[in-house]
Each structure stands twice: as structure tokens, then as C-alpha cells.
C-alpha positions in Angstrom: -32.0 -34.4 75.3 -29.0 -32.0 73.8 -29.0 -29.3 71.6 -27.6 -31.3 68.2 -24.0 -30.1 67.7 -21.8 -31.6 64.6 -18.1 -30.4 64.0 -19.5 -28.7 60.7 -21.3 -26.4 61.6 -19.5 -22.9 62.1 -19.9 -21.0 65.0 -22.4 -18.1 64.6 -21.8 -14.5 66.8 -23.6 -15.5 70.1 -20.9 -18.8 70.7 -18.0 -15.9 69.5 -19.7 -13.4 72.3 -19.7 -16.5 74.8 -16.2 -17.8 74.4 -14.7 -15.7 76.9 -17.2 -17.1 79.5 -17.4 -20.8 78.9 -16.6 -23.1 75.9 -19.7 -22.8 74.0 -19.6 -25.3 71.0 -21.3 -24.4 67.9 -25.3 -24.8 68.2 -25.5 -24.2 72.0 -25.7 -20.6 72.5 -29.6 -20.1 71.8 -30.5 -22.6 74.0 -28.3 -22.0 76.4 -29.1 -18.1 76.6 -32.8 -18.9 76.6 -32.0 -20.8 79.8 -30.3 -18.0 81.6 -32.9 -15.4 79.9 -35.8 -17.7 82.0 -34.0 -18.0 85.0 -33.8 -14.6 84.8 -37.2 -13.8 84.5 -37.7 -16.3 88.0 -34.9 -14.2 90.2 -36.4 -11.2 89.3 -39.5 -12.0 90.5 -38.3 -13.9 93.2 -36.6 -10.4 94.3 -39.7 -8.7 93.5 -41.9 -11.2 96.3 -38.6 -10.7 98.2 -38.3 -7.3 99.1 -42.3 -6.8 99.4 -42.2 -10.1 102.1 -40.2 -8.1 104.7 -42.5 -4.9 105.8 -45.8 -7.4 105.9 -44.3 -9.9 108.1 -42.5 -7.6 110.6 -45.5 -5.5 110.5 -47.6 -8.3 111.2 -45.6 -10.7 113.4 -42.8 -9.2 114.2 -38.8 -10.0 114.3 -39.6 -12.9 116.4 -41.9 -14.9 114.1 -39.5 -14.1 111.0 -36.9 -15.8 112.8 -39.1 -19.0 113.5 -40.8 -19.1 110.3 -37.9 -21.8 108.4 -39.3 -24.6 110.6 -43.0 -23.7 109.5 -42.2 -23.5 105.5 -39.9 -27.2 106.3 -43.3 -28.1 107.4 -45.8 -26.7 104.7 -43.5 -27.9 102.0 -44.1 -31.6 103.4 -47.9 -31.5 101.7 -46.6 -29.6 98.4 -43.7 -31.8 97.5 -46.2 -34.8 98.0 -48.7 -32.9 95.6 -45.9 -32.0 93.2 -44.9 -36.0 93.0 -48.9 -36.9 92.3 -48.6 -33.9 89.5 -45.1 -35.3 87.8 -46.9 -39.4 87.6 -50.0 -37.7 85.6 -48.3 -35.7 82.9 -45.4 -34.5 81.2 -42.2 -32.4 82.3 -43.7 -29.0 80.5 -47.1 -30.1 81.8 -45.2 -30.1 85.1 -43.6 -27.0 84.9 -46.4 -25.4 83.3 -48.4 -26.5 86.1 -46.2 -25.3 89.3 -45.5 -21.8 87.3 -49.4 -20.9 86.8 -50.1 -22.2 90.4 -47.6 -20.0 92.3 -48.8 -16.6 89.5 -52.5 -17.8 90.4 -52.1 -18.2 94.0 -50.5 -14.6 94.0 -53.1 -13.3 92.6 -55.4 -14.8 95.7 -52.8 -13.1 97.7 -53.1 -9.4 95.7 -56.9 -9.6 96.4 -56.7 -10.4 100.0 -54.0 -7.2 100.4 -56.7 -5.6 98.0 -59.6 -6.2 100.3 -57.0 -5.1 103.5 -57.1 -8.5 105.0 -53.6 -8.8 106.7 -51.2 -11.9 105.0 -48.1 -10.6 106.3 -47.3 -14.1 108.1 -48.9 -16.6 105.6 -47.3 -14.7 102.5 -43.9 -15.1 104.4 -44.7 -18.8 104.7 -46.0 -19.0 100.7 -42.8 -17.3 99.2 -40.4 -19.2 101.0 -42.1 -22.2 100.1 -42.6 -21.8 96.4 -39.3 -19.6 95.7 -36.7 -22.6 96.3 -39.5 -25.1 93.9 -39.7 -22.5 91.5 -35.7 -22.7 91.1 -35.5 -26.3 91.4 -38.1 -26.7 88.4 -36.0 -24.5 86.3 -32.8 -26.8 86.8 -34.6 -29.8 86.9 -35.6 -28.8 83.2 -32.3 -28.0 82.5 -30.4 -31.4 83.7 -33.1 -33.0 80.8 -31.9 -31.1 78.4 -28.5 -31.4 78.7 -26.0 -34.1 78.5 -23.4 -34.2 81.4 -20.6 -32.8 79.6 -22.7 -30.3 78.4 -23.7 -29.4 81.5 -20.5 -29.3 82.6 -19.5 -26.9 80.2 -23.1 -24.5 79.7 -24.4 -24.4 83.5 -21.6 -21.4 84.0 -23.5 -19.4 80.8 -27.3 -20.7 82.7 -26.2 -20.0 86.1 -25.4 -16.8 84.8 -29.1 -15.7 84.8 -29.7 -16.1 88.5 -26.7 -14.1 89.3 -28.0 -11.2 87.0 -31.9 -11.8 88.4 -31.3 -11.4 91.9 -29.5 -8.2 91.0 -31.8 -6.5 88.5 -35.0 -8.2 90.7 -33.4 -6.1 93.6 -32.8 -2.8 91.6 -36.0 -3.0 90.3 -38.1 -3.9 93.1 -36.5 -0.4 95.3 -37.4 1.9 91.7 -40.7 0.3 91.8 -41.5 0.5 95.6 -40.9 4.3 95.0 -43.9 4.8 92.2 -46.0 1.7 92.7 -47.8 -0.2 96.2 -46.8 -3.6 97.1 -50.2 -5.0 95.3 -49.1 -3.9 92.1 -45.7 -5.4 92.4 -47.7 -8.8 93.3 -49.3 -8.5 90.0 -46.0 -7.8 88.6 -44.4 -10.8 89.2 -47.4 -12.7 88.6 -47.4 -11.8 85.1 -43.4 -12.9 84.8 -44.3 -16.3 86.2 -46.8 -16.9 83.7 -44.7 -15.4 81.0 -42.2 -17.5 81.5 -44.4 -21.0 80.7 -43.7 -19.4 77.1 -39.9 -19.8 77.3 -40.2 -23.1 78.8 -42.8 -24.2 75.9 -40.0 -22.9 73.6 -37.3 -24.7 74.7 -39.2 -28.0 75.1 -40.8 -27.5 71.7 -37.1 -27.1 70.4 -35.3 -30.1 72.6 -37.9 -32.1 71.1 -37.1 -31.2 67.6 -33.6 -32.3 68.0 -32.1 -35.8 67.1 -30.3 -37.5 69.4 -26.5 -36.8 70.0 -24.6 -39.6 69.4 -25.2 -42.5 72.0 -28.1 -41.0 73.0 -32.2 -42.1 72.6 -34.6 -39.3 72.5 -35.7 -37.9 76.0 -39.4 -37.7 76.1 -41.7 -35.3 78.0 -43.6 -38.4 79.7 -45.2 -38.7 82.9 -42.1 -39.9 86.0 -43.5 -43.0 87.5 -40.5 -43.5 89.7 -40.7 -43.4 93.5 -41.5 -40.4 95.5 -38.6 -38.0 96.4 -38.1 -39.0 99.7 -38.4 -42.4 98.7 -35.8 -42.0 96.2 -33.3 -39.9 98.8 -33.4 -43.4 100.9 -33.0 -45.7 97.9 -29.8 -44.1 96.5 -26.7 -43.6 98.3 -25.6 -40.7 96.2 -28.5 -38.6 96.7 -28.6 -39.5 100.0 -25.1 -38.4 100.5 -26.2 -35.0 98.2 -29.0 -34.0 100.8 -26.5 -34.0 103.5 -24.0 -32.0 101.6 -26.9 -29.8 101.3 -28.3 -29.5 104.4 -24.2 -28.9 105.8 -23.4 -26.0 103.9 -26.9 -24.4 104.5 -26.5 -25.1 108.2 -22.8 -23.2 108.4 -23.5 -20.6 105.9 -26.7 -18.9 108.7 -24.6 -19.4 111.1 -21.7 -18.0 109.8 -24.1 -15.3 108.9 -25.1 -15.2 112.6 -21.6 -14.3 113.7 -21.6 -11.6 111.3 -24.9 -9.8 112.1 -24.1 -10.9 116.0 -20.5 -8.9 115.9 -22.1 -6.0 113.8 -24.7 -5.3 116.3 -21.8 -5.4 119.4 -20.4 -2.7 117.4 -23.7 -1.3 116.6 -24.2 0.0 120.5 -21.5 2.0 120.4 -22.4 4.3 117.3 -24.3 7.6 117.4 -26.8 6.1 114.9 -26.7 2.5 114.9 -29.9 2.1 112.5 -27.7 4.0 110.4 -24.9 2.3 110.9 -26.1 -1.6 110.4 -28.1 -0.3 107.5 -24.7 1.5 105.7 -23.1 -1.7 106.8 -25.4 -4.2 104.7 -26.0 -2.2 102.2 -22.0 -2.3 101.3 -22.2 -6.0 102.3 -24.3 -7.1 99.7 -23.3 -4.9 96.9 -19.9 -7.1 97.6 -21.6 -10.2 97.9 -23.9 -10.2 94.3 -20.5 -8.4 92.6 -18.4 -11.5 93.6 -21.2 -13.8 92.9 -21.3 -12.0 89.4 -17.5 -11.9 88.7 -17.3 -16.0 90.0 -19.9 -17.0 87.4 -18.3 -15.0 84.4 -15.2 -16.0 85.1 -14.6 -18.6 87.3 -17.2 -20.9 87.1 -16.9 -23.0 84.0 -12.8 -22.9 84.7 -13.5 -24.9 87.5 -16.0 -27.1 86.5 -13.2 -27.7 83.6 -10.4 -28.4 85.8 -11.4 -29.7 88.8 -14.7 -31.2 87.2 -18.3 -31.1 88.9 -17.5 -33.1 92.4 -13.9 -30.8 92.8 -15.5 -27.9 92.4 -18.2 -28.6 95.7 -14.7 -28.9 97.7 -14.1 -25.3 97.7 -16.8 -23.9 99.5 -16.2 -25.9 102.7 -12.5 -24.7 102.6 -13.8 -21.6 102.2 -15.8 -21.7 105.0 -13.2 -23.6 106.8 -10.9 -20.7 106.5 -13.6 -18.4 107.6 -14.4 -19.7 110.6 -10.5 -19.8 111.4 -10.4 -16.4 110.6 -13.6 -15.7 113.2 -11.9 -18.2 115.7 -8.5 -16.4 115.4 -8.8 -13.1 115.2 -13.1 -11.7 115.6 -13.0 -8.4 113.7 -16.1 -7.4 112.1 -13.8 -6.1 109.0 -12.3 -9.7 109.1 -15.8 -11.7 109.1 -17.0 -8.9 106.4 -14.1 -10.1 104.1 -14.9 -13.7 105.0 -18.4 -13.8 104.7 -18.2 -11.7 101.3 -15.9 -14.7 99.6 -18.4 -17.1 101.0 -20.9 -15.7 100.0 -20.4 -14.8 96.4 -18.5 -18.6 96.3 -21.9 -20.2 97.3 -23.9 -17.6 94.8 -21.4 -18.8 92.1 -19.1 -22.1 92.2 -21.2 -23.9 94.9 -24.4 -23.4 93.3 -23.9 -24.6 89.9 -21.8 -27.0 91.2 -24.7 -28.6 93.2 -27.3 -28.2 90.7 -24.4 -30.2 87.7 -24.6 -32.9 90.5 -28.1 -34.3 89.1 -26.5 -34.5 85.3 -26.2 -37.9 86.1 -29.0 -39.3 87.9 -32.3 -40.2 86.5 -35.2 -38.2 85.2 -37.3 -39.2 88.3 -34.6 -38.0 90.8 -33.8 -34.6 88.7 -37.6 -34.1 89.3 -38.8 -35.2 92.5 -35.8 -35.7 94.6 -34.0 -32.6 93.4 -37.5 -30.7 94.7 -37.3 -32.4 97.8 -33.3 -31.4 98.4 -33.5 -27.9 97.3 -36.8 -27.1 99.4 -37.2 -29.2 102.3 -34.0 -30.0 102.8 -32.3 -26.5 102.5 -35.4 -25.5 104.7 -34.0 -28.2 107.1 -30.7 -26.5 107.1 -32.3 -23.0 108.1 -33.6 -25.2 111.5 -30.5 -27.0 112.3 -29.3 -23.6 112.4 -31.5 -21.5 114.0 -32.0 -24.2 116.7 -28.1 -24.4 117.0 -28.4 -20.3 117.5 -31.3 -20.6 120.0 -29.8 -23.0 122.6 -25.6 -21.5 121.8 -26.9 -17.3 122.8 -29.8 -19.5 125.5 -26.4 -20.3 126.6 -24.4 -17.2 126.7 -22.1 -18.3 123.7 -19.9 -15.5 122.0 -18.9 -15.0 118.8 -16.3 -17.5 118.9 -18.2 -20.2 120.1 -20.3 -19.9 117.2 -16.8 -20.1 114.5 -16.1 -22.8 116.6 -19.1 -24.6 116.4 -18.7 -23.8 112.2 -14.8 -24.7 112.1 -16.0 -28.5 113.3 -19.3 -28.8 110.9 -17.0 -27.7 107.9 -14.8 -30.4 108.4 -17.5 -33.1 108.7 -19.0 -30.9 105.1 -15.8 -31.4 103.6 -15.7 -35.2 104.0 -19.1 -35.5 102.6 -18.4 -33.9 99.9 -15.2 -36.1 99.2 -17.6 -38.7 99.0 -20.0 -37.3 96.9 -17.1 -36.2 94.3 -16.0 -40.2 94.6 -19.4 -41.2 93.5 -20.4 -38.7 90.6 -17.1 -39.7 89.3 -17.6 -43.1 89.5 -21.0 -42.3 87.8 -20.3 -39.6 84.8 -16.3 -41.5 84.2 -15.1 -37.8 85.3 -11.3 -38.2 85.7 -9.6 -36.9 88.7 -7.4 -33.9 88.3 -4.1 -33.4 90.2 -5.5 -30.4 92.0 -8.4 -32.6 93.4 -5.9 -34.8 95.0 -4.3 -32.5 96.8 -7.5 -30.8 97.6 -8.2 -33.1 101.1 -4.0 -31.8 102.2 -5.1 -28.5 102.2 -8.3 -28.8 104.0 -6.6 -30.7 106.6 -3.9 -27.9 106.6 -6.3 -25.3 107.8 -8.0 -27.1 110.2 -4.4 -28.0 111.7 -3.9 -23.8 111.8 -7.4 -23.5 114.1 
């Protein structure tokens, strides 16, 4: 249920501070800043796990079970979501929350003693953070599509979003200055004390939805146990979120390999260097500074001008032309400066529009679905993507494919990702009353424009 917003009430300095950003009415800016303060708190975490993950599996399994691993997190998270469905029909949403939150710090924990006692968990901690890091997100915005209304959401998941954006940047900074002064254990410990922390901010933003009347329209929305249908169940009963796992599973699928085709024409180049190490690690570094500054830049300032304009199905139309164009530009012309540019702007649109985009997309579905079937899409089935992908990758260099093959293979998938997401912008307007904008309409002309150029 929404924050309770009358046209009387002045706007205080946070809503003035936020203007430029999004239109933040009066009465929304706590709530809303509290939201991106505990996303926050999860990124940085997140980052924390992140950058700690990468020495214990490579030490331990090597490059070649890092690359397999997607298919055996898609598996392991087959027993959790069904766990996490049994958890939501016994008790309430912050119950819920509460519950996944303390389970991932405790489990952490388990892990820090086992590293403690010298007992290698390089592969199994690879498995366990790329399990419970996509949950852990999808809990947040599950929480948040309860407490907002859809054209609050519409209008505040720019200002939310916001906190992932800065997370995954200060999780990243702050993992490297910690690396340098602390061992990986205590950075376990670390984050496990964030996760738990941030139970507090959810409390505090339940305790506060609850004490809220009901906007206009509205009945109260009460933490009570979902008794719906299980998330899968729900993915095959509804048309819509059918049609949302595939738009999904699409982009995930083009944007690793897109990724491949970057990483695959850096290395060609690589050989030919007096330092390649040095080279591909100069190279990323720049990469990703790019990426997370675009990312930033889109969710400041682009964000909740799109949402506005082209409303919440519009705005998932620009990352497939996006990627369109990128894999025209890879097709056309295979210069790694040219796939550096494209990957950057799809990149940081996916870390930006795309994302809170997809997340707006449950605003108008029912509590049970922003619980369970949003876990299900935003684990298993973006863990889905990662396999269509890397099998794609196996059997296309099994095969000899270059480069181009690859933008090829992305140029044809982005078309079909496009027309899904047509269809998913049909039905959420049919569902929320969103009206079309002009630019929508001529949104399918341009995409067929590009293709026409490849």
C-alpha cells in the first residue's frame, strides 16, 4: 500500500533535492530514499561476496568450471525457489523477507567458518552467491511493487533504482580498499552483518506502509501469508508473465553473448601485445568504469523521463534496439573500439532503463506473482539465460564461428526480443490503462529500420 499523499501538504527539502531526478510528490521522499538506502546496503554486499567469489573458484576449479557453473546455480535454485514458495504460504511478506535475509547472513557465516577451519569452498561458494544474489534483489523489489501503487512506481522506481546503481559502485570500491587491509573471511563477516542490518530497514518501512491509510481507491495491503500458486505454476497460468520470463530470458541470452564477442575480439588483439595480461586488464578496467558511469548517468537522468513518456512497456523497447544496433555495428564493421562503444551503451541501458523497466512490469500483477513468480523469473530464469548462452557459445567456437557469426547469431535473437516485448508493452497497457505515446508507435519502424541496414 502507498505512502499517503494529499495536495495539502507542502513539499519538505528531500522532494525539492529530488525534483531534478524524478517527480517526487509531496510525502514520498522518505520512503522512497529508504528504499534506495536498502538496496544499497544489498549491492554493496553483493559486490563485497562478488569480488571475494573470483580467486576461490579459479583457485579451486579453475576457468573451466567458472564457465559451466550458470547451469549448476539454474539447478540448485530449483529446490530454493520451491522452499522459498513453502516459506511465503506460512507467514507474512516481512516474515518472508526477514527470513531469506537472516538465512543467506547465517549461511555466510557457515561459509566464514569453513574458510576459517581451511576447508576449501571455492566451487560451492561460487554456486551459493549466484544463487542467493539474484533472490536477494528480487525480494527487495518484490517489497517494493507492495508498497507502491503503479503510477507511483512509475514515477519513484528511477529514485529506488538509484541505490543499486550506487551499490554496485561503492560495493566495488570498497571491497578493493578492504582486500588491501583485511582477508577474505573478514569481508564474509562483513557483509553478513549488512544482510542482517538491513531486516531493520525493511521492518521500518513495513512498520510505516502499515501505518498509512489507503490512497484513494485503494483497501489496505496486508502483510499476510501468499496462498496463491507456486511460481512456476503461476508463469504457466498467466499469459503476461509468461510472456515477461521470455523477455527475460532474451535479453540475458544476447547480452553474454554480446559480451562473448567483446571479450572474444579483445583476446585476438590481446596476442599481439607485449603484455597482454596487461593489456585485457587496462582494457576492462576502462570498460567498466564506462559501463557503471552510464548506468549512473541513465538512472539520474534518464530513467524516470522515459518511464514518463514512453511509460513502463515503451521503455523495455529500447534495449533490444539497442542491442539491435550493436550487433549491426559488430556484423558491419568488428572493431574492438566499435564493440567497446556498443557494449558500454548496452550495458549501462540494461544497468539503468532495462532494469527498472522490468522490475515496474510487476506493478500490476498480484501479490502472489510479485513474490513467487518474480523470484522464479529473476533467478532461474535469468540463470536460464546464462545456459542458452553459454551452450550457444560452446557449440558456435566447437564450430569454428568468428566474431561475426556470433553478432549474427545476436542481430536475429534481438529481433525475435523486440517482438516480445511489443507484446508485453500491449498487455501491461491493457492491464495498468497506460496510454500509448506517439513515440511508442513509431518505436516497431525504427527497429525494423535497423534490421533492414544489417
Amino acid at each position: 500500500m502507498a505512502d499517503d499523499v494529499t495536495p495539502r501538504t507542502r513539499q519538505g527539502w528531500p522532494e525539492r533535492v529530488l525534483r531534478p531526478f524524478a517527480e517526487v510528490r509531496a510525502g514520498e521522499a522518505v520512503t522512497a530514499l529508504v528504499l534506495a538506502g536498502t538496496l544499497f546496503l544489498l549491492l554493496t554486499a553483493y559486490y563485497l561476496l562478488k569480488v571475494i567469489r573470483e580467486p576461490l573458484i579459479l583457485m579451486s576449479g579453475g576457468a573451466e568450471v567458472k564457465a559451466y557453473a550458470a547451469a549448476g546455480q539454474a539447478l540448485l535454485l530449483l529446490p530454493v525457489l520451491r522452499l522459498h514458495g513453502a516459506v511465503a504460504r506460512r507467514v507474512g511478506r516481512l516474515a518472508l523477507i526477514a527470513t531469506v535475509l537472516l538465512f543467506v547472513a547465517t549461511t555466510l557465516l557457515a561459509f566464514a567458518g569453513l574458510l576459517w577451519a581451511r576447508v576449501s569452498i571455492g566451487i560451492a561458494f561460487y554456486l551459493w552467491v549466484g544463487t542467493f544474489n539474484y533472490l536477494l534483489v528480487a525480494t527487495f523489489w518484490s517489497f517494493a511493487n507492495d508498497v507502491y501503487t503503479p503510477e507511483q512506481g512509475k514515477r519513484l522506481f528511477a529514485i529506488v533504482g538509484l541505490g543499486s546503481s550506487m551499490g554496485a559502485l561503492a560495493g566495488a570500491a570498497l571491497a578493493g580498499w578492504l582486500l588491501k587491509h583485511l582477508s577474505p573471511l573478514a569481508l564474509m563477516l562483513i557483509a553478513a552483518g549488512i544482510l542482517a542490518g538491513a531486516v531493520i530497514s525493511f521492518g521500518w518501512l513495513d512498520h510505516r506502509n502499515g501505518r498509512r491509510p489507503p490512497t484513494a481507491g485503494q483497501k489496505p495491503v496486508r502483510s499476510e501469508p501468499l496462498t496463491g500458486p507456486g511460481g512456476f505454476q503461476a508463469l504457466l497460468q498467466d499469459r503476461y508473465l509468461l510472456l515477461v520470463a521470455l523477455l527475460t530470458l532474451l535479453a540475458n541470452w544476447v547480452l553474454n553473448s554480446s559480451e562473448y564477442v567483446l571479450d572474444k575480439t579483445l583476446l585476438d588483439l590481446a596476442h599481439g601485445v607485449a603484455d597482454p595480461v596487461r593489456f585485457v586488464g587496462q582494457f576492462k578496467a576502462t570498460y567498466f568504469w564506462w559501463v557503471n558511469l552510464v548506468g549512473v548517468v541513465g538512472q539520474l537522468f534518464i530513467v524516470s523521463r522515459v518511464l514518463k513518456h514512453l511509460g513502463v512497456g515503451g521503455a523495455l523497447l529500447l534495449l533490444p534496439i539497442v542491442s539491435l544496433l550493436g550487433a549491426s555495428a559488430m556484423l558491419l564493421l568488428p572493431a574492438l573500439g566499435l564493440i567497446r562503444v556498443a557494449k558500454i551503451v548496452e550495458k549501462g541501458t540494461d544497468y539503468s532503463v532495462q532494469t527498472t523497466g522490468l522490475n515496474a512490469l510487476y506493478l500490476v500483477v498480484s501479490r502472489d506473482a510479485k513474490y513467487k513468480a518474480k523470484a522464479v523469473i529473476d533467478t532461474f530464469v535469468v540463470r536460464a539465460g546464462d545456459v542458452c548462452a553459454a551452450a550457444a557459445i560452446w557449440i558456435g567456437a566447437h564450430h569454428g564461428f568468428p566474431a561475426r557469426g556470433f553478432a549474427a547469431v545476436n542481430l536475429v535473437l534481438s529481433v525475435v526480443w523486440f517482438t516480445v516485448a511489443l507484446r508485453v508493452r500491449a498487455l501491461h497497457r491493457s492491464r495498468s490503462g497506460e496510454p500509448a505515446s506517439s513515440v511508442e508507435h513509431r518505436a516497431p519502424a525504427v527497429a525494423s529500420a535497423c534490421a533492414a541496414v544489417a
